[in-house]
PAKOL-196108 format. One record per residue (C-alpha): x, y, z. Coordinates in steps of 0.1 Angstrom, whole numbers, plus 5000, padded with zeros to 4 digits. Each point is the difference from the previous one (the first is absolute). Example, Ala and Ser with C-alpha at 12.3 -4.5 7.8 and 13.67 -1.06 7.14 Angstrom:
<rs>
512349555078 501450344993 
</rs>
This chain:
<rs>
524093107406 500950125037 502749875018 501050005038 502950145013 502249705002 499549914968 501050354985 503349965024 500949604984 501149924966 499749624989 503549995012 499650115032 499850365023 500650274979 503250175010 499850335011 501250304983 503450135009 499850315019 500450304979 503150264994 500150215029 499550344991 500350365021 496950145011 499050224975 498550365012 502250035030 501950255006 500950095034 501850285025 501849915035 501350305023 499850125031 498550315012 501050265024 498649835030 502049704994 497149824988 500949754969 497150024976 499849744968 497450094975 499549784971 497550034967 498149694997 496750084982 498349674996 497150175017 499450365013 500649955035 502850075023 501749795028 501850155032 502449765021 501650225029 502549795021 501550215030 502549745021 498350005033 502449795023 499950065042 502649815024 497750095030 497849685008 496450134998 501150174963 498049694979 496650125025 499950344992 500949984964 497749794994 497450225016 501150324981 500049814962 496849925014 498850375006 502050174976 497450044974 497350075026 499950365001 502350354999 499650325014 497750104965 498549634994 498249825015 499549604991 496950074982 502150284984 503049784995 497949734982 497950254982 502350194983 501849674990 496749884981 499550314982 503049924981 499749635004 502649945023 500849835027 503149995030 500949735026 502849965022 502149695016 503050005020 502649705009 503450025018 501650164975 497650244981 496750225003 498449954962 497350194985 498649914967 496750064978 499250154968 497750254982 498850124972 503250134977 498150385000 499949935040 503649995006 499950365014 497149865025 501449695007 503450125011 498450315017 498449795024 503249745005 502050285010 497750195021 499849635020 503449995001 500150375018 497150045012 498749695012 498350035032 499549665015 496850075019 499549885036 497049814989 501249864965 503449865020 497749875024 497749824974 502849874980 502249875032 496549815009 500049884962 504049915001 499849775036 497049814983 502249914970 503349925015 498049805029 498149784969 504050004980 502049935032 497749674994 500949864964 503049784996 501450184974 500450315023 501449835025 502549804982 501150294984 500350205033 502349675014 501850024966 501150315005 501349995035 501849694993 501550234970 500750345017 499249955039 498450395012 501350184964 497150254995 499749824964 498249745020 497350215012 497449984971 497249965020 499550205035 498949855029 496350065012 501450125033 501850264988 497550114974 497850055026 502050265018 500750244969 497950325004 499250254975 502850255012 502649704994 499449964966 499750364994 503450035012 501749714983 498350134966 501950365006 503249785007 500349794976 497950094969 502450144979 500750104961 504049935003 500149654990 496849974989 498849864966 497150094975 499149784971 497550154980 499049804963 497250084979 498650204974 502250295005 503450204989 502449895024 501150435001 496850095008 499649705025 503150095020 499250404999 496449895015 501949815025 502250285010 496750245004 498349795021 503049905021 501750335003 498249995040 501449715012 504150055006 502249905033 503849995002 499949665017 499749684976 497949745005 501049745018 501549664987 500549665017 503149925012 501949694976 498849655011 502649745012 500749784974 498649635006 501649725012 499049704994 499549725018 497249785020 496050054990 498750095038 496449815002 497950255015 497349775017 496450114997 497749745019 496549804982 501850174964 498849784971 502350154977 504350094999 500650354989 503349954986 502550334993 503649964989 502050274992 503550094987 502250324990 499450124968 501550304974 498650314992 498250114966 503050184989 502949715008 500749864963 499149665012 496550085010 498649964964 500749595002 499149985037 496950104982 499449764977 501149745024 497750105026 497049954979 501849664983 499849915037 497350105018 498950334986 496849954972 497549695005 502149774977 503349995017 501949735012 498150015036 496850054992 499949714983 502049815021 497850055033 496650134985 499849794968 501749665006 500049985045 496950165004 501450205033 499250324990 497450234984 502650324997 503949984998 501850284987 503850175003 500350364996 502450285003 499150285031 502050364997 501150125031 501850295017 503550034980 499849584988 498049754992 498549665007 498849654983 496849855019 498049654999 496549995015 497849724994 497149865028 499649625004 497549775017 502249925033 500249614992 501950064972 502750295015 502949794997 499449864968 499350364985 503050125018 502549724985 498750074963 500750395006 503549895011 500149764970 499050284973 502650255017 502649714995 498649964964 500550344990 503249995005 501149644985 497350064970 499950414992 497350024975 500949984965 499350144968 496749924995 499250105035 501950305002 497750114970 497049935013 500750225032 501550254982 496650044975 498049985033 502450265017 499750284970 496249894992 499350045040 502150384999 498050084970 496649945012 500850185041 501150324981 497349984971 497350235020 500850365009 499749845046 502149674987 502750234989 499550275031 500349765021 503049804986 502250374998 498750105034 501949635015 503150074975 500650355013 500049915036 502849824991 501750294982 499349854964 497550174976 498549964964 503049944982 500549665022 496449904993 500350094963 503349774995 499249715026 498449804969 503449994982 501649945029 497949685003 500949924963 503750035006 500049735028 501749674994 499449645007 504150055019 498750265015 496549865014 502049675013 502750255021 497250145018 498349725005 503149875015 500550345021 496650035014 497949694999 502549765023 497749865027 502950095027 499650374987 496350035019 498650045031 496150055014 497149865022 497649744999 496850115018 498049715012 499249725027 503349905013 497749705016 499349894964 503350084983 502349735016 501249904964 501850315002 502749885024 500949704972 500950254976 502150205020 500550384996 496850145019 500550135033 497349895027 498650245020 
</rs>
């Protein structure tokens, strides 16, 4: 006799209760080697052979005080990988397929990142190619051209969405002119980068001292990092590359409406000063992030998804920035219902504090928390990926490898003092992006400033 899938999932007494989540145990099969070469290059290599590929995450800090920075960086991740002095873009991509490989590059404020993978027998190949980019690129008039064309189009069609721009008003409410802020260039100043710009920023400021190079996969870690070395032994300058200066710490205070006339919808983006991966208490902000607003079953998810109806997507999250740290709130609601959304956000701030989760809740976060860890660092990119973040911040496997029992070790006194700390409502500020002409409810609840 079949049965459906409810029925296999309910006893005669009810839901059957779900398994509790197994004994964490240390990946098995890794074994790992973190130095730095000569060049002042940081290279991580790690063993992971769940399959016999290779991952590459290169992360050189890539900051620039000088306005139009964000324009040409943008242009030069963009053209990076488009030919050398030897390749070619056909010969780029070409050479990367033979060994089943691939390379892309992205830039923000704050770092130029390359990342891709190959073949394990293609590492040679793979970071041949990455490093003869990195000294050799050539940034052809015509491919600078193309992609500049390519880059106004997008940022034209972005500069558009209300997610972009509340997160543009977020963070000029949050750091005024701070080249942090500049994660998107304008089109104006994309439009005047030419070819020999970008050349000249890439000589600048594309530089090994600094620099990080995750590589995981089916490889010895020894003869990952002497590979690296080879292929990088070109690519040396005494000068560092350059970091953003420290941020200001926020203050909090008044959300500042930003009005944004015929909008149907609030973009609403509180934000607070937070802690570092590294400060002792970040391990229970943690957990009472996600108890909060953090996985789809915290407190206001189902306080303003499930039971008011206001909102498709609410969520709190931790964001890592130059030297610190901070705690953020983003949710989008229909515009009738701003002030209503907004008082059960300040209510569920309030909450955490009076009512810190308790046992039973601090378990379920901390099972999601580990489970979530477990799974992001289970594939050979996954765990590329979450080194490459960690060692930007000066951390490295040895952090990843003990943040589970740091997780185990947290308290239900301990979850409750950060809640206390970092979930006051007078701790935040932010913006509200939407019609001022339709938000008038605002005003009654005091604490939004009016444009």
């Amino acid at each position: 006799m079949s049965r459906t899938a409810e029925e296999i999932g309910r006893t005669e007494l009810g839901p059957r209760p779900l398994p509790p989540l197994g004994e964490y145990r240390a990946a098995t099969d890794l074994s790992y080697v973190d130095t730095v070469l000569d060049n002042g290059l940081r290279v991580v290599a790690v063993r992971q052979s769940t399959v016999p590929m290779v991952e590459v995450r290169l992360r050189v800090p890539f900051a620039g005080a000088e306005p139009r920075h964000a324009a040409t960086a943008e242009v030069l991740s963009a053209t990076l990988l488009t030919g050398t002095a030897t390749r070619d873009r056909v010969g780029v991509d070409t050479e990367l397929a033979l060994v089943g490989g691939e390379l892309g590059a992205s830039v923000d404020p704050e770092v130029l990142s390359v990342g891709g993978n190959a073949l394990a027998d293609g590492l040679d190949t793979l970071l041949g190619v990455l490093a003869d980019a990195l000294t050799g690129a050539v940034h052809r008039d015509d491919e600078v051209a193309g992609e500049r064309a390519r880059l106004i189009e997008r940022i034209s069609i972005a500069g558009s969405q209300p997610s972009v721009i509340a997160r543009k008003a977020l963070q000029k409410h949050r750091y005024g002119d701070h080249p942090f802020t500049r994660e998107m260039p304008e089109a104006e100043d994309v439009a005047q980068v030419s070819a020999e710009d970008v050349r000249a920023l890439h000589r600048a400021a594309v530089l090994p001292r600094g620099s990080v190079l995750v590589l995981v996969g089916d490889v010895e870690p020894d003869t990952a990092v002497a590979a690296a070395r080879a292929a990088f032994a070109g690519w040396t300058a005494e000068a560092s590359a350059a970091v953003l200066p420290p941020l200001p710490e926020l203050t909090p205070g008044d959300l500042l409406l930003v009005d944004r006339p015929g909008a149907v919808q609030s973009q609403f983006r509180l934000s607070a000063q937070s802690i570092v991966r590294t400060d002792p208490r970040y391990p229970a902000l943690q957990l009472a992030n996600l108890a909060f607003g953090g996985m789809f079953s915290s407190r206001l998810v189902e306080n303003i998804r499930e039971d008011k109806g206001y909102t498709y997507h609410a969520r709190s999250y931790s964001e890592f920035t130059p030297d610190g740290a901070t705690l953020l709130i983003d949710t989008d609601t229909a515009s009738d219902v701003t002030g209503g959304a907004l008082r059960e956000i300040r209510a569920e701030l309030a909450r955490m504090v009076a009512t810190p989760p308790d046992a039973a809740e601090l378990e379920t976060v901390r099972e999601y928390a580990i489970g979530t860890l477990l799974i992001a660092t289970s594939s050979q990119g996954g765990l590329a990926s979450q080194i490459a973040a960690l060692a930007m911040l000066g951390l490295g496997v040895e952090y990843l490898l003990g943040q589970p029992g740091r997780l185990k070790a947290v308290t239900v006194a301990e979850v409750a003092a950060a809640a206390a700390e970092f979930f006051a409502p007078g701790r935040f500020t932010g913006v509200i992006v939407g019609d001022a002409a339709k938000l008038g409810s605002l005003r009654e609840l005091g604490g939004v400033t009016f444009p």
